[in-house]
C-alpha positions as CSV (number, residue, x, y, z in Angstrom):
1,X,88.6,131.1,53.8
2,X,86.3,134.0,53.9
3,X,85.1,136.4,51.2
4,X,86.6,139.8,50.0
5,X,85.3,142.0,53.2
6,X,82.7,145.0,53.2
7,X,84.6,148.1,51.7
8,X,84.0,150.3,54.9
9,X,84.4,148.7,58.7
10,X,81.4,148.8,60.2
11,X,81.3,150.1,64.1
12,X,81.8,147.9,66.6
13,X,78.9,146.3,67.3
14,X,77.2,145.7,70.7
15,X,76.2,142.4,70.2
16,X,73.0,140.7,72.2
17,X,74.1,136.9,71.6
18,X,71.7,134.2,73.3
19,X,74.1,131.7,74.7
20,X,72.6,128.1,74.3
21,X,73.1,125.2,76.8
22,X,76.3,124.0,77.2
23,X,75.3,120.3,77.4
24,X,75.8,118.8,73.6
25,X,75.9,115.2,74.5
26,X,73.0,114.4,72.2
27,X,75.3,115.7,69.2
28,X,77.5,113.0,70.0
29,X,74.9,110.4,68.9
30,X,75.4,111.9,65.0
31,X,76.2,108.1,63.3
32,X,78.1,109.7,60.5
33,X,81.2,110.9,62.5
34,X,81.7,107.1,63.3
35,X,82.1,106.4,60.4
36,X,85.0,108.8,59.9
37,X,88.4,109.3,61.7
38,X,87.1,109.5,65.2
39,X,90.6,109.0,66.5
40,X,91.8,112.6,65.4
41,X,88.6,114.2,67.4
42,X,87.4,112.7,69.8
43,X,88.5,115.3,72.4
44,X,87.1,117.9,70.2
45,X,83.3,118.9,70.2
46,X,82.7,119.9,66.4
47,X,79.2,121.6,67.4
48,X,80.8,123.7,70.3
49,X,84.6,125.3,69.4
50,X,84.6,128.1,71.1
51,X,82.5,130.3,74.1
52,X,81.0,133.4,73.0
53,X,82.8,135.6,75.6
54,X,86.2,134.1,74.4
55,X,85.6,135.3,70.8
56,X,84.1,138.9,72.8
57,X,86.9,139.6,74.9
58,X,88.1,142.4,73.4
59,X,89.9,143.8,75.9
60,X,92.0,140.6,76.3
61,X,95.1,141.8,75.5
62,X,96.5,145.5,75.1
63,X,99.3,146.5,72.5
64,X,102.3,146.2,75.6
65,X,100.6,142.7,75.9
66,X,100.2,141.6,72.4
67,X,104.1,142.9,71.7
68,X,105.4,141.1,74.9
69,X,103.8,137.8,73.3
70,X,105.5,138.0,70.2
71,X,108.6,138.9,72.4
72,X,108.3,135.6,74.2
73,X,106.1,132.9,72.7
74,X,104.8,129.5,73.6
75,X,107.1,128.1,71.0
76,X,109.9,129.3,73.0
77,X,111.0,131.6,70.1
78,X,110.8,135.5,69.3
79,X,108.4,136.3,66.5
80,X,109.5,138.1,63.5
81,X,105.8,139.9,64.1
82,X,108.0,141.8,67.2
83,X,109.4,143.8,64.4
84,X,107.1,144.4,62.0
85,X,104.9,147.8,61.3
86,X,102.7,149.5,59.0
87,X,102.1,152.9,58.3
88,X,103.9,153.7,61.8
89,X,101.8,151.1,63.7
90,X,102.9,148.0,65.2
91,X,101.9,144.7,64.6
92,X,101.0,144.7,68.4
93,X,99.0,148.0,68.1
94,X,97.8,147.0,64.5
95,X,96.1,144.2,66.3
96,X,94.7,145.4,69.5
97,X,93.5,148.3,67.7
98,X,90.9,146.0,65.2
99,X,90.4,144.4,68.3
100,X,88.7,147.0,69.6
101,X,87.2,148.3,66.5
102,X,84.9,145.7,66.3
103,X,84.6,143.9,69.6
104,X,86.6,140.6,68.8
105,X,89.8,138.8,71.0
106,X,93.4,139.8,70.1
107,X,93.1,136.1,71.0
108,X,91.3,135.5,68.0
109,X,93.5,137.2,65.6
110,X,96.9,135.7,67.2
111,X,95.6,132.1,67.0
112,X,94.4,133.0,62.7
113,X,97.3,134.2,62.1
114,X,99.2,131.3,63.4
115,X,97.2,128.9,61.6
116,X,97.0,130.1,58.5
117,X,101.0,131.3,58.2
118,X,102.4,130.2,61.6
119,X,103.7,134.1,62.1
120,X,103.4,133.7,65.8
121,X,106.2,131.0,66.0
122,X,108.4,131.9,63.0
123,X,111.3,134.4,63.6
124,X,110.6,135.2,60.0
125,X,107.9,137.7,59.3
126,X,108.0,137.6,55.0
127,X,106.3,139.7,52.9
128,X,104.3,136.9,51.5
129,X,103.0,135.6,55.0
130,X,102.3,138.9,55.5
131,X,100.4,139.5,52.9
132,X,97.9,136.7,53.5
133,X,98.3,136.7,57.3
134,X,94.8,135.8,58.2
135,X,93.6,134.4,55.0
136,X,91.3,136.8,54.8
137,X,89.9,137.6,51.3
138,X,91.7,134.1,50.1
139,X,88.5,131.8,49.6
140,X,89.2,128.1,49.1
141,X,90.1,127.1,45.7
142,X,91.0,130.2,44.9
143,X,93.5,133.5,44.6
144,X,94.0,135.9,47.1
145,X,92.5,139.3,46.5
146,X,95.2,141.8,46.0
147,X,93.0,144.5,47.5
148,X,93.0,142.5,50.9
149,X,96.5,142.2,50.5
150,X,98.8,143.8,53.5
151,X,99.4,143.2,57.3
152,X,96.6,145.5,58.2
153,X,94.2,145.0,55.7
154,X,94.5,141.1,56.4
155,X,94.1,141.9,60.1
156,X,90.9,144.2,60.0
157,X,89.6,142.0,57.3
158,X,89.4,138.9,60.0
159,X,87.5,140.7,62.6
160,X,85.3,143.0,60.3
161,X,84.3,139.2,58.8
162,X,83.8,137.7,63.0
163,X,82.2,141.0,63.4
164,X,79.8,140.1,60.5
165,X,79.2,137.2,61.1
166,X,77.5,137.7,64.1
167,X,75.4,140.3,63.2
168,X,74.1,138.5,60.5
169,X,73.3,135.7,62.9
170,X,70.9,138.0,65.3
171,X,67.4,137.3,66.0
172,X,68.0,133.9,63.8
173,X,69.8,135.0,60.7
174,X,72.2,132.5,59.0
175,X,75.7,133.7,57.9
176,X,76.7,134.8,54.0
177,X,77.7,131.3,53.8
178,X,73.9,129.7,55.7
179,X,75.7,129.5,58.7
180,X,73.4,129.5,61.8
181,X,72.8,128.4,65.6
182,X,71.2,125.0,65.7
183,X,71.0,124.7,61.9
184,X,72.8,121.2,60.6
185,X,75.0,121.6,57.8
186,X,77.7,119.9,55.9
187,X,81.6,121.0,56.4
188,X,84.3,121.2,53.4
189,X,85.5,117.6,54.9
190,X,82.3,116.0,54.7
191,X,81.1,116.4,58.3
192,X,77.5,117.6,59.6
193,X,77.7,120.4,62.4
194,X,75.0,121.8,64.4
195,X,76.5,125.3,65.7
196,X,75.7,125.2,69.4
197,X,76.5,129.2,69.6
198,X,76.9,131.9,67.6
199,X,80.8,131.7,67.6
200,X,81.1,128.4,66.4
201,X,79.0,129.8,63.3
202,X,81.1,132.2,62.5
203,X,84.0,129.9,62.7
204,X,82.9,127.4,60.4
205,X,81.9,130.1,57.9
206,X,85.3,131.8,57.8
207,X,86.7,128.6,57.0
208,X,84.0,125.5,57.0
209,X,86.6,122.7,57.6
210,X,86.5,120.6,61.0
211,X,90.0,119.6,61.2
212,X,90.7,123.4,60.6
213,X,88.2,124.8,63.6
214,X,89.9,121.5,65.7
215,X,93.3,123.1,65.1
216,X,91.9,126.5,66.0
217,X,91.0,125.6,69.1
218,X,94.2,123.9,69.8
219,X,96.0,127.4,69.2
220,X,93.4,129.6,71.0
221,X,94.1,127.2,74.2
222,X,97.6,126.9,73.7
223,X,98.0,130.7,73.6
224,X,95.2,131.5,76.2
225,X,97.3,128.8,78.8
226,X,100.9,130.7,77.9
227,X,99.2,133.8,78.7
228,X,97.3,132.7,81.6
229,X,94.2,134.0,80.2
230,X,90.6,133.1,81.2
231,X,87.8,134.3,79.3
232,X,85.1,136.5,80.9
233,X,82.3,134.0,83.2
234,X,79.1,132.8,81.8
235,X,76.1,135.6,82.8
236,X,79.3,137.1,85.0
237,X,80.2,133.8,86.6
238,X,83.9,132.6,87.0
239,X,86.6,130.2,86.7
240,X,87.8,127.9,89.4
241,X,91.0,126.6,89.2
242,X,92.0,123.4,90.8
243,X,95.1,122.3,92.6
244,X,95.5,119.5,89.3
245,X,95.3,122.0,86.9
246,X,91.8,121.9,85.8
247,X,89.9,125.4,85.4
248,X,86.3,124.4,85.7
249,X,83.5,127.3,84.4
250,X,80.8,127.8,87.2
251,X,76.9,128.3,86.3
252,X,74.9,130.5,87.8
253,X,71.6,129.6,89.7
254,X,69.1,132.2,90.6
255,X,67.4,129.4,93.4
256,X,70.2,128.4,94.9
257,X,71.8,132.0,95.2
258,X,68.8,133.5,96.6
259,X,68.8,130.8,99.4
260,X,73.1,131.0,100.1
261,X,71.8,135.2,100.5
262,X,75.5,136.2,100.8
263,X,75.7,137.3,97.0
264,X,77.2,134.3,95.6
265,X,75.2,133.1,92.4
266,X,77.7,130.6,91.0
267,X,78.3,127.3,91.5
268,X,80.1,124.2,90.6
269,X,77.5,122.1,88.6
270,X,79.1,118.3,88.4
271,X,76.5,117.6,85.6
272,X,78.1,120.7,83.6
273,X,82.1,120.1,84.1
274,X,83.3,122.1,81.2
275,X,87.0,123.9,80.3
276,X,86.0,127.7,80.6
277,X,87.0,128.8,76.7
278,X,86.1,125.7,74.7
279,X,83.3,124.0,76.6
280,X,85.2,120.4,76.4
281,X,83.1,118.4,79.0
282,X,84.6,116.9,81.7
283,X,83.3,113.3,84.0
284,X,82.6,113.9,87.1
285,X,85.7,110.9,87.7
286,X,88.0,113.9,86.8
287,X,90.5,115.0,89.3
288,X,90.7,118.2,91.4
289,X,93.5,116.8,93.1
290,X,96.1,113.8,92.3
291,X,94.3,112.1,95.1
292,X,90.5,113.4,95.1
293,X,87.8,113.6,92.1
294,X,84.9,116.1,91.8
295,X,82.5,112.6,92.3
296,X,83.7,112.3,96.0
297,X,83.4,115.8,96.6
298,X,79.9,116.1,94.7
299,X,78.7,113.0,96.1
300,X,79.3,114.1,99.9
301,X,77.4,117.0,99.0
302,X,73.4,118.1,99.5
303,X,72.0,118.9,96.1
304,X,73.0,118.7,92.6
305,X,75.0,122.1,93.0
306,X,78.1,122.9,95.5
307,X,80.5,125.5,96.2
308,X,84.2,124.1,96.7
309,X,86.9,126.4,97.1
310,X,90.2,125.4,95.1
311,X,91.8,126.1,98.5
312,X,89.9,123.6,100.6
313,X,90.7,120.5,98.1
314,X,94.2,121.6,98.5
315,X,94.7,121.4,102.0
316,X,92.5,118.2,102.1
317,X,95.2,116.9,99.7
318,X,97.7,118.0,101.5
319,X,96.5,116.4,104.7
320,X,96.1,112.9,102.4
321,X,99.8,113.7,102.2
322,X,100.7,113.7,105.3
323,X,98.6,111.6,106.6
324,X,100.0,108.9,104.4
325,X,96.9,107.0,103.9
326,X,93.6,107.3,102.2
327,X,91.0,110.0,103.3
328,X,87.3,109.5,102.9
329,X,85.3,112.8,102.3
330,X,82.1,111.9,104.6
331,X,80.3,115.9,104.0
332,X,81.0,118.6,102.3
333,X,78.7,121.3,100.7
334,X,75.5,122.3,102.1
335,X,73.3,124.6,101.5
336,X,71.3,126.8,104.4
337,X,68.3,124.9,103.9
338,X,70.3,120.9,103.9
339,X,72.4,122.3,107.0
340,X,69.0,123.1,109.1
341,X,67.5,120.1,108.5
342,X,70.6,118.1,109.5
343,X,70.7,119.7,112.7
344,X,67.2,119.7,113.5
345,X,66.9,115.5,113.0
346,X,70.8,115.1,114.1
347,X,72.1,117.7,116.1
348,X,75.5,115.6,117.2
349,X,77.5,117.3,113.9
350,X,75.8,120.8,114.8
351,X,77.6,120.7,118.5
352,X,80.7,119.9,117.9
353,X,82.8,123.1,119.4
354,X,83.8,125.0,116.7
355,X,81.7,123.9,114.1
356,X,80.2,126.6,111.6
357,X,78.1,126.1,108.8
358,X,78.8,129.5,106.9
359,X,81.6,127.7,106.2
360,X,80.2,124.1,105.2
361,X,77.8,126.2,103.4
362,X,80.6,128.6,101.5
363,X,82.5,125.5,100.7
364,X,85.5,125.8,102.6
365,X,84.8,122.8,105.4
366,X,84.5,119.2,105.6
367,X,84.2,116.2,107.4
368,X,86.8,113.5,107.0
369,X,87.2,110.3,108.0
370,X,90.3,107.6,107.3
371,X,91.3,104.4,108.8
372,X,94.0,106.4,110.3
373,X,91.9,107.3,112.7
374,X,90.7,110.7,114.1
375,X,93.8,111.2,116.3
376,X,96.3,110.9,113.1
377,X,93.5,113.4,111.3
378,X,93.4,116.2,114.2
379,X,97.2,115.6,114.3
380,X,97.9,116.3,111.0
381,X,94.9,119.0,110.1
382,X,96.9,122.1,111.0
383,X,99.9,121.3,108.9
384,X,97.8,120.6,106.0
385,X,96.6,124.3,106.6
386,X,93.2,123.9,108.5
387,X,92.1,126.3,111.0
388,X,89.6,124.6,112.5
389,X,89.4,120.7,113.0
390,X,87.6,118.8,116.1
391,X,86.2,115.1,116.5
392,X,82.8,114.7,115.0
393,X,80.2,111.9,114.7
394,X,81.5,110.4,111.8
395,X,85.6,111.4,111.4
396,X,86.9,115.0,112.2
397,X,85.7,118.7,111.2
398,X,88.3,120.1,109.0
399,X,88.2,124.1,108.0
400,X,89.9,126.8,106.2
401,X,88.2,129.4,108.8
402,X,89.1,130.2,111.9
403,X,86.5,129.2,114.3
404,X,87.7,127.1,116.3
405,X,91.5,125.2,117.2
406,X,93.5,122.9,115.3
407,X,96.5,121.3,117.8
């Protein structure tokens, strides 16, 4: 748990945080979490809990939002925190309002307060959970302080201590507790952690336990999926969200974008699959659709990048459907540059009436091919929501735009 925190909140801080790479496969290699329960977190990256721009977002949530959660929660229950206030604030307000007092997520604040006395899913809002609602001010082995003591006090306490924390950490400063990006150091449970952003510092110095940030984690997402909340795109870039489920963060690529020259600087990056708020990797074997994966997308692309609209693997599952047999994904993203070299060596693709490679090239065509044949495809292609689809050399041109028939 954290120490007592600074007698006056400080301002809210505009923070300049240097977000590292998001590849932390060579953590993985650390022999010493082998020889521990490897079970319990193996789904869980230790040296990457949370994005910077989730622990940022302060404008997440607004007090109407805040007091609708505890109205309705994930647990399927009312919280008690629905009717609780201080000094003729709500808990909602109360919240929101530290929130923006020093630049942190409401998310942040709901998911502590959970953890450390499970106020979000208890219809019982005691004094005593109250009083020690973030566990701010109670350090480990130790008594709570009474002058931290309160609802508000616990609440503003938290995210003065996140707020802290990261201003401690600028231009290569360690936390009060020698926190720091890219600086090994031992948990409370006996694990080494090398804090791949500034976030994950902070977390493990409010309370240096690995199990405990694992659990986090499990709240913020819990809580960030009830609410249908994504976090704010890396340098500005989105989330795409796939017909299965899966909410993939983009990347941004100056090269590429300035090539596309339609304003689009984000891209799908199969070598960077990774859940938008905790950075969990992802194989490129994971599935967009029940019946297609990002490898036979990314592998019938041109380049190590690609733009795929959610849309266009839907309908191309939905044609799979209907089509009641397998379909083999023989193109899909190109570039400008890939597209003109295609049809200057091979020109047959290029002709086909109604082709258009903006939309190859914005990722919202294809070429298919099954052993249904290309009659079945052409058949089926309009029902699955195509709005274009014509023979081609290797299977049929399939579309979401409108330049040409599908009968």
């Amino acid at each position: 748990m954290p120490p007592l925190p600074h007698p006056r909140p400080l301002p809210r801080l505009a923070l300049s945080i240097v977000l590292l790479p998001l590849l932390v496969a060579a953590c993985a290699d650390d022999p010493e979490i082998e020889q521990q329960d490897e079970a319990s977190t193996a789904s869980f990256h230790r040296h990457l809990v949370l994005a910077d721009e989730a622990l940022l977002d302060a404008d997440a949530l607004d007090a109407t939002a805040i007091q609708a959660f505890f109205e309705h929660t994930p647990y399927g229950t009312r919280s008690g925190l629905a009717d609780v206030s201080e000094n003729g604030r709500s808990a909602a307000t109360i919240i929101a309002d530290a929130a923006q007092s020093y630049g942190i997520s409401p998310l942040v604040l709901l998911a502590r307060i959970q953890l450390e006395q499970s106020l979000v899913a208890s219809s019982n809002a005691s004094s005593s959970r109250l009083k020690k609602a973030t566990g701010c001010g109670c350090p480990d082995g130790g008594s709570c302080s009474h002058s931290a003591a309160g609802f508000t006090r616990q609440i503003d306490c938290a995210a003065e201590r996140f707020s802290t924390y990261l201003e401690e950490m600028k231009d290569g400063g360690t936390t009060i507790a020698g926190w720091r990006v890219g600086k090994a150091k031992k948990t409370l449970d006996g694990y080494t952690v090398i804090p791949q952003n500034a976030t994950t510092a902070a977390i493990y110095t409010y309370t240096p336990w690995v199990y405990s940030a694992r659990d986090y984690l499990t709240l913020f997402k819990k809580f960030a999926d009830f609410l249908d909340y994504q976090a704010p795109g890396f340098e500005g870039c989105g989330v795409a969200t796939f017909p299965s489920g899966l909410r993939v963060q983009l990347q941004p690529n100056a090269a590429l974008a300035a090539e596309m020259g339609d304003g689009t600087h984000c891209f799908l990056d199969p070598e960077r699959v990774s859940d938008p708020i905790s950075f969990d990797s992802y194989p490129t074997s994971v599935k967009l659709s029940p019946n297609f994966s990002l490898r036979e997308l990314a592998e019938a692309s041109s380049g190590p990048l690609l733009r795929l609209e959610p849309a266009l693997v839907e309908a191309v599952q939905a044609l799979r459907e209907s089509l009641g047999s397998a379909v083999t994904i023989e193109t899909a993203f190109m570039p400008p540059s890939a597209l003109a070299a295609l049809c200057d060596d091979d020109g047959a693709l290029c002709s086909v009436e109604g082709f258009d490679a903006t939309s190859l090239s914005s990722g919202r065509a294809l070429v298919v091919s099954s052993h249904a044949g290309q009659a079945a495809l052409l058949g089926k292609a309009a029902a699955a929501g195509f709005a274009t689809c014509a023979a081609a050399p290797e299977g049929v041109y399939v579309s979401l735009d409108a330049s040409g028939h599908c009968d």
